[in-house]
DOZANU-215908 format. One record per residue: x, z, y of N, C-alpha, C in turn. Coordinates in steps of 0.2 Angstrom, whole numbers, plus 5000, padded with zeros to 4 digits. Layout:
# DOZANU-215908
XZYXZYXZY...
# end
This chain:
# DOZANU-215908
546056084747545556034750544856044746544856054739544256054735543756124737544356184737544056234740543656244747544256194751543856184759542956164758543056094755542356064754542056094750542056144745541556194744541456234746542056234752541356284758540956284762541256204765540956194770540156134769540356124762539956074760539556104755539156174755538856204750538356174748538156144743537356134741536856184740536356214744536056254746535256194746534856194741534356184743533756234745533256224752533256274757532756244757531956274755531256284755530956304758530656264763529956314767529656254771529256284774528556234774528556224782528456144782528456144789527956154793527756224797527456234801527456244809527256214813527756224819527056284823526756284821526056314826525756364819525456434822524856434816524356444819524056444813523256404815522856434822522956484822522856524827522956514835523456484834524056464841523656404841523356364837523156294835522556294842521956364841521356364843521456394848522056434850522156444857522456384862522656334858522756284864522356224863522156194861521756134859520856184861520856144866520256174869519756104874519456054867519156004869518656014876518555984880518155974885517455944883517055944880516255894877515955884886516055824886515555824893515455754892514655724893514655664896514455614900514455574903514255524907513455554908513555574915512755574919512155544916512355474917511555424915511955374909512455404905512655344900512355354892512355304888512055334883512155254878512655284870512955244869512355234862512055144860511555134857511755074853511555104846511755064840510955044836510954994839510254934835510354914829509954914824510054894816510154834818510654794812510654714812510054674812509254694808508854654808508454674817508654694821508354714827508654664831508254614835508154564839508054574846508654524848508854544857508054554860507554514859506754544865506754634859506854614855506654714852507054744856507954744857508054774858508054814866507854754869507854754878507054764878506654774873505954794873505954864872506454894868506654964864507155014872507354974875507654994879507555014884506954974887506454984891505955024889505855024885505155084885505455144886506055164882506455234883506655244890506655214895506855204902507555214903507755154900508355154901508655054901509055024903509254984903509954964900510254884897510954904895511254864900512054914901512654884905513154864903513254874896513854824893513654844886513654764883513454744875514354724872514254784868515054764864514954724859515354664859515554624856515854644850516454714850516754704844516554754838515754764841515354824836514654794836514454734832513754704834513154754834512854744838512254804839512354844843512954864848513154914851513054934856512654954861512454944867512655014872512954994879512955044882512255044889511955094887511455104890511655144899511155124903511155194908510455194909510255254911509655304908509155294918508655264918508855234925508355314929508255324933507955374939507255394935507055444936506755484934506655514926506955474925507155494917507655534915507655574910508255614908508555604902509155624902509655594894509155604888509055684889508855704882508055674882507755664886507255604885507255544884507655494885507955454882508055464876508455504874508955504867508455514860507755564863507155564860506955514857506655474862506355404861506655354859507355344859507955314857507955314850508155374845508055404841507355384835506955404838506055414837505955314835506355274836506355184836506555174829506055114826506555114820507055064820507255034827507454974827508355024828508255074830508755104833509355134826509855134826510055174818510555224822510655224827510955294831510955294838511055344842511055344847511255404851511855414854512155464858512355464866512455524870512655514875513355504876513455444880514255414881514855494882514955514877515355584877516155554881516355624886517055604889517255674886517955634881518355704877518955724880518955774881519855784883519955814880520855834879521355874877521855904878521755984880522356024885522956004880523455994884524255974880524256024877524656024874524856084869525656104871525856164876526456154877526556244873526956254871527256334865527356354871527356414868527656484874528356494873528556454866529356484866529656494873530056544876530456514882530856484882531356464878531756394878531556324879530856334877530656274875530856224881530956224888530956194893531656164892532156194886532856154888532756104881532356094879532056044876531955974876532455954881532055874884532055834879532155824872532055774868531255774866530955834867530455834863529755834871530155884877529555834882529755844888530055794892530755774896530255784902530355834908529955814916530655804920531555794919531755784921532055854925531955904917532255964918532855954920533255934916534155944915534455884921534255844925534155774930534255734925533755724919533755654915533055624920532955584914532555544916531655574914531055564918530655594915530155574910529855604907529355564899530055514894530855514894531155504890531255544886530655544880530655584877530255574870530155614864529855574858528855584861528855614863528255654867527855704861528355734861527855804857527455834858527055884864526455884867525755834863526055784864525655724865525355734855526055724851525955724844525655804842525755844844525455904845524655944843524455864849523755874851523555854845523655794840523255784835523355804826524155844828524255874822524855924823525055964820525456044821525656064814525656004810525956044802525556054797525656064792525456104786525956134782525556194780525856224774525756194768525456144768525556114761526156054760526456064766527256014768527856054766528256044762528656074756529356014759530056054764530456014764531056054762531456014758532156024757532956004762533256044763533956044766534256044761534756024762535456034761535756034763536156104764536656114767536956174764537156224773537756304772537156354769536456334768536156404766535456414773535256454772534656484780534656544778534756564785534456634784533756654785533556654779532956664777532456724782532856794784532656844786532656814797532756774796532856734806532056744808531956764814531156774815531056704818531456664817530856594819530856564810530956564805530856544801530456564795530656634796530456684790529656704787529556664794528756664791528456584787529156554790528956464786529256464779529456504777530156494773529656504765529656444760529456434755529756474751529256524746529556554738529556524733529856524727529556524720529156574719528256544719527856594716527856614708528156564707528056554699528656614694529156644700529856674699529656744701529856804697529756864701530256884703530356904709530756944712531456984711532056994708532357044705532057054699532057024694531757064689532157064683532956994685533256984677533056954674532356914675532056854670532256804672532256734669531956664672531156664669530856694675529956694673529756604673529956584676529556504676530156464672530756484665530956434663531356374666531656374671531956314675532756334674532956394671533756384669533956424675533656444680533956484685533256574684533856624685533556674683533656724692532956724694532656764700532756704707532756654706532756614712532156604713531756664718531356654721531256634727532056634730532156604737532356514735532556504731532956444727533656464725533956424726534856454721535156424727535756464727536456434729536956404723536956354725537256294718538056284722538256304726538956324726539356404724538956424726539056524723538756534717538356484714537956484708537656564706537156584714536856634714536056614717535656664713535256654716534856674726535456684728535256694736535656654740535156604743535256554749535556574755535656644756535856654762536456624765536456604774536856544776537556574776537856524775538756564775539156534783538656494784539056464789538356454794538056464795537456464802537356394800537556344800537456264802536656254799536656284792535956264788535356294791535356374795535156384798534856334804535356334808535056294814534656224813534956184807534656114805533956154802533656204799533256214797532656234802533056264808532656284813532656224816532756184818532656114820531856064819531856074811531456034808530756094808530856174807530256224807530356264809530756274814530556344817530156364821529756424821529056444823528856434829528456374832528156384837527756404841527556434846527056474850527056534849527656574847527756644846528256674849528256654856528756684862529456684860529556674853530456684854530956614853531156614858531756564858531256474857531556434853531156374854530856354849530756314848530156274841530456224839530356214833530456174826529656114824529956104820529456044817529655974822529655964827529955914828530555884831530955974830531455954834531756024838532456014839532656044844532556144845533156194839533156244839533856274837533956294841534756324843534956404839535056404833535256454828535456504833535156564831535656644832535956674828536756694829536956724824536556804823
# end
């Protein structure tokens, strides 16, 4: 029995960086839209500028306001009224001393970010359209987390489990070294009591190579980071990657 749980319960910690996109893949999909409002123009009055300044400042720029926000004092949404143009507004707007900023009412969007894995589609936890007859958008919405964030390599996580295989093309490019350790060399260069774990150790074989004995550390590893937007099989970081032997 002792034996059995040393197999199947190796202690393997398993290093690499959660990256689910690289940066590249980042700027191919995140392609904001900058457009704004025809005649809108969003106008911030210094605190000592008084409501006749302000409706006197607004007028002269030729423009009028259509809603005074409350929860931003000084905040005015202007509309730029006929014959006038934004960038001449935004001029005169600007040019006031009464004025401390002043822009065009900007409309942002943001293309989803969907990977080109192909499996990605059997994925429903991460972004559900009621592919498999579940339910639609029951899902964590990944896409959506996506748009505002896709990882870093300065994100450092440990597993514990059967080992990874370090060499898996969805992993191998996330997969953390010891820089501080040189390669096959028969030192302990960084002094930590393990000599050449560059990969980390296996603390059940009490060797220095992680390699998985059993797939499962693999799969959990691709789960949490397997590489995104790189055509093979599915993506990691936040979820949802079915190990190859």
């Amino acid at each position: 029995m002792r034996r059995l749980s040393r197999t199947f319960l190796s202690l393997l910690f398993i290093l690499f960086t959660l990256v689910s996109f690289e940066s590249q893949a980042i700027t191919d999909f995140i392609r904001p839209q900058s457009t704004f409002q025809a005649n809108g123009i969003l106008v911030k009055f210094k605190q000592s500028a008084s409501r006749t300044s302000r409706m006197n400042t607004l007028s002269t720029a030729g423009c009028r306001e259509s809603v005074r926000f409350q929860i931003v004092p000084g905040l005015t949404h202007a509309k730029v009224l006929s014959g006038q143009t934004i960038e001449q507004t935004l001029q005169m707007l600007r040019a006031n001393s009464q004025v401390e900023y002043a822009e065009p009412n900007y409309i942002l969007t943001i293309q989803q970010i969907i990977p080109n894995d192909p499996d990605f589609d059997s994925l429903y936890g991460l972004h559900n359209t009621g592919q498999t007859a579940g339910t639609a958008d029951a899902d964590i919405d990944a896409p959506e987390a996506w748009d505002l964030q896709t990882g870093s390599h300065d994100v450092v996580i440990a597993v514990i489990d059967t080992g990874v295989d370090y060499t898996h093309d969805e992993l191998k490019n996330n997969m953390w070294v010891n820089v501080n350790e040189v390669p096959a060399n028969g030192v302990d260069d960084d002094g930590n009591g393990y000599v050449d774990d560059y990969r980390g150790w296996d603390f059940a074989n009490n060797d220095n190579d992680p390699m998985d004995d059993h797939f499962h550390g693999t799969h959990v590893s691709g789960t949490i980071a397997a590489e995104g937007n790189n055509g093979i099989a599915a993506c990691g970081g936040r979820g949802g990657f079915v190990a190859r032997a």
